[in-house]
VOPAGU-2260 file (C-alpha; in pm, 1 decimal, decimal comma):
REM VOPAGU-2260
SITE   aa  ch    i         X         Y         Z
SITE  UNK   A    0   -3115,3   -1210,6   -2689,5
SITE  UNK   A    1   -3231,4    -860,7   -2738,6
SITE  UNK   A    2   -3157,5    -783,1   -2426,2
SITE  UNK   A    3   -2808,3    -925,0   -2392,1
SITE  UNK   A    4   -2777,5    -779,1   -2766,0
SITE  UNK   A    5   -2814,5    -421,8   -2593,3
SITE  UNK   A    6   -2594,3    -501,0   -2270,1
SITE  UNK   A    7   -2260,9    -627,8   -2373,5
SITE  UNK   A    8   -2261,7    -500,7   -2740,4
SITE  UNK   A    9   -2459,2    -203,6   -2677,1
SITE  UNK   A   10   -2623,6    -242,6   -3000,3
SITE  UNK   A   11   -2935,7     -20,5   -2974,2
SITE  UNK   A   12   -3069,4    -124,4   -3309,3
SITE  UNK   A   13   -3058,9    -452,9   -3315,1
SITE  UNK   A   14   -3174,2    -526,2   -2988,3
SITE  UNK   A   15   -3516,5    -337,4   -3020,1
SITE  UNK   A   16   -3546,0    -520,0   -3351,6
SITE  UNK   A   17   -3478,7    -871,0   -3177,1
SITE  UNK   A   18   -3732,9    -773,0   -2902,9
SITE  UNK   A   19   -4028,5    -622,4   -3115,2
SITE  UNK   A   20   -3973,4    -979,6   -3300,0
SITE  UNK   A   21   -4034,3   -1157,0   -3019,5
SITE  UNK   A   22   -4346,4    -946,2   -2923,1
SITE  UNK   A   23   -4464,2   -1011,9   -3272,6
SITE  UNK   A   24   -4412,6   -1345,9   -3169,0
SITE  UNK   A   25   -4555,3   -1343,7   -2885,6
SITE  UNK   A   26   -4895,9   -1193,3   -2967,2
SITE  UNK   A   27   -4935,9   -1440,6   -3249,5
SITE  UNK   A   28   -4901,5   -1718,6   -2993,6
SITE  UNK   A   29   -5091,4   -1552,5   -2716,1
SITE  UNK   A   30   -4767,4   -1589,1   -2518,2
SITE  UNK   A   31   -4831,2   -1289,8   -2266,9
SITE  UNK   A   32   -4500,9   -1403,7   -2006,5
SITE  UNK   A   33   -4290,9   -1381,0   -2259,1
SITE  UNK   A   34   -4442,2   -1064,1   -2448,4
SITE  UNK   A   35   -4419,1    -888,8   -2090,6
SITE  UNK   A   36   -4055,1    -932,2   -2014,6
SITE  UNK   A   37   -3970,4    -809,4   -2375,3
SITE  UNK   A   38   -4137,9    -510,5   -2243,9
SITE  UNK   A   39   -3987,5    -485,1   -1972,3
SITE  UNK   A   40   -3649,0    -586,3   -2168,4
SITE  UNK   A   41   -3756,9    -284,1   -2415,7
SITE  UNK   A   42   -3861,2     -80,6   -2098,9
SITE  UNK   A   43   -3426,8    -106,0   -1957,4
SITE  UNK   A   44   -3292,6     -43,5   -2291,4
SITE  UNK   A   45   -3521,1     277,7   -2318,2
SITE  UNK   A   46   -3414,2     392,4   -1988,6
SITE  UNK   A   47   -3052,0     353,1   -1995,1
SITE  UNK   A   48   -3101,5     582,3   -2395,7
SITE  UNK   A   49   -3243,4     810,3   -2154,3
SITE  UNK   A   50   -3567,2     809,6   -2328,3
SITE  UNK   A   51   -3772,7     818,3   -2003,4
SITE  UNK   A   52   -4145,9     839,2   -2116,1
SITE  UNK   A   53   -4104,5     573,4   -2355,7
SITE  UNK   A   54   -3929,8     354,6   -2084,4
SITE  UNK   A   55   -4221,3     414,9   -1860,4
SITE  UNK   A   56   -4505,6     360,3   -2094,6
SITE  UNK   A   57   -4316,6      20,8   -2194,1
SITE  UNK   A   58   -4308,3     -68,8   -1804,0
SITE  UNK   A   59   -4650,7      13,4   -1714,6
SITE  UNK   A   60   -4747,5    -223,9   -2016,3
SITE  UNK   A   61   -4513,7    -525,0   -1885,7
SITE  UNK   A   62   -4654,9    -446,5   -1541,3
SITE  UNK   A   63   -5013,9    -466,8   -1669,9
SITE  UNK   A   64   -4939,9    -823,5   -1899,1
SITE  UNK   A   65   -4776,2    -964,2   -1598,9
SITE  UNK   A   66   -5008,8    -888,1   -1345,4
SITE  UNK   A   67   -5297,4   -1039,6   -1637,8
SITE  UNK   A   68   -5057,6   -1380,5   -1593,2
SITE  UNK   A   69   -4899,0   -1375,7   -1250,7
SITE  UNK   A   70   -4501,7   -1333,5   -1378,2
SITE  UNK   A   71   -4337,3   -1203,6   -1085,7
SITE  UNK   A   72   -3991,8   -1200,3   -1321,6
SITE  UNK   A   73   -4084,9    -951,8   -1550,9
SITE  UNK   A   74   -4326,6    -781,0   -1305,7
SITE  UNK   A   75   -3997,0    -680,7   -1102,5
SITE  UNK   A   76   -3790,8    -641,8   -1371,7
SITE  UNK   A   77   -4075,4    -377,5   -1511,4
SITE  UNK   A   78   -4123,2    -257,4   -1144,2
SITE  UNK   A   79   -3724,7    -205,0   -1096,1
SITE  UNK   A   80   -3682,5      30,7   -1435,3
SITE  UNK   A   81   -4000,8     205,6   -1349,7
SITE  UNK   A   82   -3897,0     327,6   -1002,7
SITE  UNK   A   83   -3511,7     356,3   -1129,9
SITE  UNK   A   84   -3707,3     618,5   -1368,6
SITE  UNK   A   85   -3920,9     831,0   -1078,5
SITE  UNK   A   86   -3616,2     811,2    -847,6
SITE  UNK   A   87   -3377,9     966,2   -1102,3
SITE  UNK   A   88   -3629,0    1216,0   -1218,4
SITE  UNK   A   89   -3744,8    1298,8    -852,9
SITE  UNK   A   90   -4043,2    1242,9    -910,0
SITE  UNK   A   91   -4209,1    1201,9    -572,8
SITE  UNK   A   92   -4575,7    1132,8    -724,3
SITE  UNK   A   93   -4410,5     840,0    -906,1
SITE  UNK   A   94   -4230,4     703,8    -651,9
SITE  UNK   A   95   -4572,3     741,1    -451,1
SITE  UNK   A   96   -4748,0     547,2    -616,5
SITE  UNK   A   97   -4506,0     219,5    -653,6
SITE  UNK   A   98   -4683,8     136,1    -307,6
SITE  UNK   A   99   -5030,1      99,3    -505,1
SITE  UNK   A  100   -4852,1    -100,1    -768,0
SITE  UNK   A  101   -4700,8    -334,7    -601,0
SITE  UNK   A  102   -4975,0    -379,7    -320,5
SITE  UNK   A  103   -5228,5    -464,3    -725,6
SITE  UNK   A  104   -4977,1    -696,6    -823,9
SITE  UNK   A  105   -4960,4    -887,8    -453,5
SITE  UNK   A  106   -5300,4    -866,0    -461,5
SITE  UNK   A  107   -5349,3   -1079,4    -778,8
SITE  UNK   A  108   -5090,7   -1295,9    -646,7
SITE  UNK   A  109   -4755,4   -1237,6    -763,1
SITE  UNK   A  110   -4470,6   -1214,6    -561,8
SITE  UNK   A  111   -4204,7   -1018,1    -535,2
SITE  UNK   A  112   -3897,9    -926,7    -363,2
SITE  UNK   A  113   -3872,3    -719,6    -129,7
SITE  UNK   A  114   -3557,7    -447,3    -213,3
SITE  UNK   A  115   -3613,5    -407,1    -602,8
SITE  UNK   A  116   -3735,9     -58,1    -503,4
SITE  UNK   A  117   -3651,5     -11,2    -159,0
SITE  UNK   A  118   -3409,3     288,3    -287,2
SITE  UNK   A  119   -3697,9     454,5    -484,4
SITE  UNK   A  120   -3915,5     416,1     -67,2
SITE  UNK   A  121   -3568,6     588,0      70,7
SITE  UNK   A  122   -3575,7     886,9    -172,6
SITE  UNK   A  123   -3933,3     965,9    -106,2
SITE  UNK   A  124   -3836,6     931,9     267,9
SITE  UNK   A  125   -3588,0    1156,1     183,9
SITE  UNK   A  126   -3777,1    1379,8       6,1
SITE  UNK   A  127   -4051,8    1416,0     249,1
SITE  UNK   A  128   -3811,8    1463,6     484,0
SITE  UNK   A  129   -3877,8    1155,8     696,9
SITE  UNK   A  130   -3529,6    1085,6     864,1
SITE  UNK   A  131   -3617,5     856,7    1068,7
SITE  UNK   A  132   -3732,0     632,0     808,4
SITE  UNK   A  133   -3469,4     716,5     536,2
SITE  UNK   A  134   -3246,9     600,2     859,0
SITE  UNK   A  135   -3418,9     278,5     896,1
SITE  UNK   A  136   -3402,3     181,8     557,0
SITE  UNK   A  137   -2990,9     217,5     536,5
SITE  UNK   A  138   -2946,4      26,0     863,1
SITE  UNK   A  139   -3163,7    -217,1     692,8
SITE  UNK   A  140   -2949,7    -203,0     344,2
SITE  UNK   A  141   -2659,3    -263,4     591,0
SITE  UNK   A  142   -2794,8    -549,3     749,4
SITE  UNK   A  143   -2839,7    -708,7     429,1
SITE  UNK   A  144   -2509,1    -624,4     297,5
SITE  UNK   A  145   -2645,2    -452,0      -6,7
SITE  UNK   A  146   -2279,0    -294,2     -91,8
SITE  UNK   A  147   -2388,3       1,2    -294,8
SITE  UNK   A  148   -2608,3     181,4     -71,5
SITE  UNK   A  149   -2309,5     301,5     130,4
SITE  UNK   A  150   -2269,1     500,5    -162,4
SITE  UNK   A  151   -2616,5     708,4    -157,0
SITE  UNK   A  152   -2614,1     700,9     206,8
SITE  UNK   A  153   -2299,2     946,2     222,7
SITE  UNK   A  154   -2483,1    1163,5      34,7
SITE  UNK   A  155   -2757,3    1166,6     278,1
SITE  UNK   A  156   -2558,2    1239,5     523,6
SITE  UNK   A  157   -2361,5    1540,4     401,8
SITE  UNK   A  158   -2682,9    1671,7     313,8
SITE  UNK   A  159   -2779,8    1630,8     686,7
SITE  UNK   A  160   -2426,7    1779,6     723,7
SITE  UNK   A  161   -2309,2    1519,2     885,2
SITE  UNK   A  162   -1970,4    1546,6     735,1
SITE  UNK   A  163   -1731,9    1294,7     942,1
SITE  UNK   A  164   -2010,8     999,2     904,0
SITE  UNK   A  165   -2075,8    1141,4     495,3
SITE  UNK   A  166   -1693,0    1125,5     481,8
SITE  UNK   A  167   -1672,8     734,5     631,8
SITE  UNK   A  168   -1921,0     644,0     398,3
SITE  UNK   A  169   -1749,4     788,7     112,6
SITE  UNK   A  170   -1390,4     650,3     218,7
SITE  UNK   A  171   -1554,1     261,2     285,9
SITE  UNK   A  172   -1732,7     309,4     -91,1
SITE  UNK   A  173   -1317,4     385,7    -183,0
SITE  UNK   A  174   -1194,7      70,6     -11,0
SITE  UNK   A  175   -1481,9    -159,6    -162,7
SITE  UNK   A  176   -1433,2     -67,1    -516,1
SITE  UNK   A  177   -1040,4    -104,2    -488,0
SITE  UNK   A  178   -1133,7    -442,3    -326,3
SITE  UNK   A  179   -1371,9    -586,9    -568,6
SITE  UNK   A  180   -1442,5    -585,1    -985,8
SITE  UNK   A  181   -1834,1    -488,9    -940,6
SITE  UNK   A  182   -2142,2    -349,6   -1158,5
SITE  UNK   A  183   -2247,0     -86,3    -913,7
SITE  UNK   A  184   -1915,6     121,6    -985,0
SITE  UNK   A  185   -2187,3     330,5   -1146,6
SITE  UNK   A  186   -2386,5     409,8    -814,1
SITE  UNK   A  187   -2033,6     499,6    -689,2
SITE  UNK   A  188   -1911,8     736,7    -930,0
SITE  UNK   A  189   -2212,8     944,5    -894,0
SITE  UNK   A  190   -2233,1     954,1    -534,0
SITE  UNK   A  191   -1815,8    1019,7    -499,0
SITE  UNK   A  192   -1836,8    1299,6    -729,0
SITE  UNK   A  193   -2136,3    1500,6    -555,6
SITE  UNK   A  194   -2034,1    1413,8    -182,7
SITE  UNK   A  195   -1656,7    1582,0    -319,2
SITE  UNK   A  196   -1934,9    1847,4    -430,4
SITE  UNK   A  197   -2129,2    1858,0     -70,3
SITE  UNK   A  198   -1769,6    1848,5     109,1
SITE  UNK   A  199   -1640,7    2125,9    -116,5
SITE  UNK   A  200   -1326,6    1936,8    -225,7
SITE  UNK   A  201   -1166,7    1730,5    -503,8
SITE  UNK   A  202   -1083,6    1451,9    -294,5
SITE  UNK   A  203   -1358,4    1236,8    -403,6
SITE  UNK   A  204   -1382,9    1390,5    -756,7
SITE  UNK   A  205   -1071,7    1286,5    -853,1
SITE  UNK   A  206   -1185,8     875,2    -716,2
SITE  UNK   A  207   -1433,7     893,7    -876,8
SITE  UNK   A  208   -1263,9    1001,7   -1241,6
SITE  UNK   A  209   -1059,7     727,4   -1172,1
SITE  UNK   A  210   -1323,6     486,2   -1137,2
SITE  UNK   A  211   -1488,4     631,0   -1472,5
SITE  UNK   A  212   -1305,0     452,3   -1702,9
SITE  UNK   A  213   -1379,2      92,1   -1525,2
SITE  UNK   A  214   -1730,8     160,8   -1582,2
SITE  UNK   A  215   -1746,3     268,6   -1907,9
SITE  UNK   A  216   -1586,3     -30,3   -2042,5
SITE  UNK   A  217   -1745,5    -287,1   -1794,3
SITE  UNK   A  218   -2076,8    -172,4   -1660,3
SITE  UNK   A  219   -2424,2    -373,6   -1734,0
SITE  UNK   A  220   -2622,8    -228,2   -1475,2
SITE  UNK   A  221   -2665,5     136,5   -1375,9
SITE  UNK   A  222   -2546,0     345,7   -1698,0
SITE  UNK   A  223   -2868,8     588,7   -1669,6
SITE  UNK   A  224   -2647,7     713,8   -1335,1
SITE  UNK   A  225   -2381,4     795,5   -1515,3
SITE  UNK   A  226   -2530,6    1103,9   -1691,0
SITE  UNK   A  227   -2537,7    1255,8   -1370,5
SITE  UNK   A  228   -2163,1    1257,0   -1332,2
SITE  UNK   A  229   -2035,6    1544,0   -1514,9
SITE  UNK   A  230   -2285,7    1782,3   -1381,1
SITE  UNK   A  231   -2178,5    1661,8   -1045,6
């Protein structure tokens, strides 16, 4: 309830008062699934306020209850907010160290899928700069139809100057969002407006202003991205 609470209404106030209930609750009852995905509930909301240490510290505490009790749910949901942090703070140490994380969580059993953070792998791939593997990632996000990655990928490209392929990229993201009512409009916006910045154009800033107003009054998933789109 918190959670929704914070998503549709976007009712800060009430949905950290709704979730520090139910980790009262929680902790009275000894209920440690349900106390870790109010964390990690509690870790979103911080994130997408753009309070990033107190979204961390809340997902390396649902991370830590979940691993205690073997709940994949909230240990990808923690896992998800926590590299969503490192990757749009570059921090490369961070995003080192999901690896670890995730190979202590397998290790005491829990399960979980395998692209929650695959973007977070890419940018330290990226970072490092480890084409080839940055490369094998996308052709694996393609593969899998994961719409939105067509998006950072043109980025990647225009960085590697690659300014015809960057260019596709960008014009397919164009197509797909005319196409389709989707939550990722976020991931697009951002990526339109600094490949119109690589390219050295307005093209692509002007899409993506006209995309802005779609998200603001639709998005659930990806706000924290959209801070980036003015200084793009």
């Amino acid at each position: 309830l918190g959670l929704t609470e914070f998503l549709y209404n976007n009712v800060t106030v009430d949905a950290e008062r709704l979730l520090d209930e139910s980790i009262a609750l929680s902790i009275a009852l000894d209920d440690k699934p349900v106390q870790a995905f109010a964390l990690s509930a509690q870790s979103e909301i911080r994130s997408r306020n753009l309070d990033f240490d107190g979204a961390r510290e809340k997902a390396l505490g649902a991370l830590e209850l979940a691993k205690q009790v073997g709940d994949g749910t909230s240990a990808a949901s923690a896992l998800y907010v926590l590299s969503t942090i490192y990757w749009m703070a570059c921090d490369v140490d961070g995003i080192s160290s999901l690896s670890s994380i995730v190979d202590d969580l397998q290790t005491h059993g829990i399960r979980l899928p395998d692209s929650f953070h695959s973007h977070a792998e890419a940018f330290l791939s990226w970072a490092q700069g480890d084409s080839a593997a940055v490369n094998n990632m996308y052709a694996k996000f393609r593969k899998t139809n994961i719409s939105f990655s067509q998006a950072v990928e043109s980025a990647y490209l225009l960085e590697l100057g690659e300014d015809q392929k960057g260019k596709e990229q960008l014009d397919n993201v164009i197509n797909y969002a005319k196409a389709t009512e989707n939550t990722v409009f976020a991931h697009f916006i951002q990526e339109l407006a600094w490949g119109s910045f690589l390219l050295g154009t307005e093209e692509y800033a002007k899409q993506a202003l006209a995309l802005l107003p779609r998200v603001q009054n639709s998005d659930v998933m990806g706000n924290v991205q959209l801070v980036t789109v003015p200084m793009s």
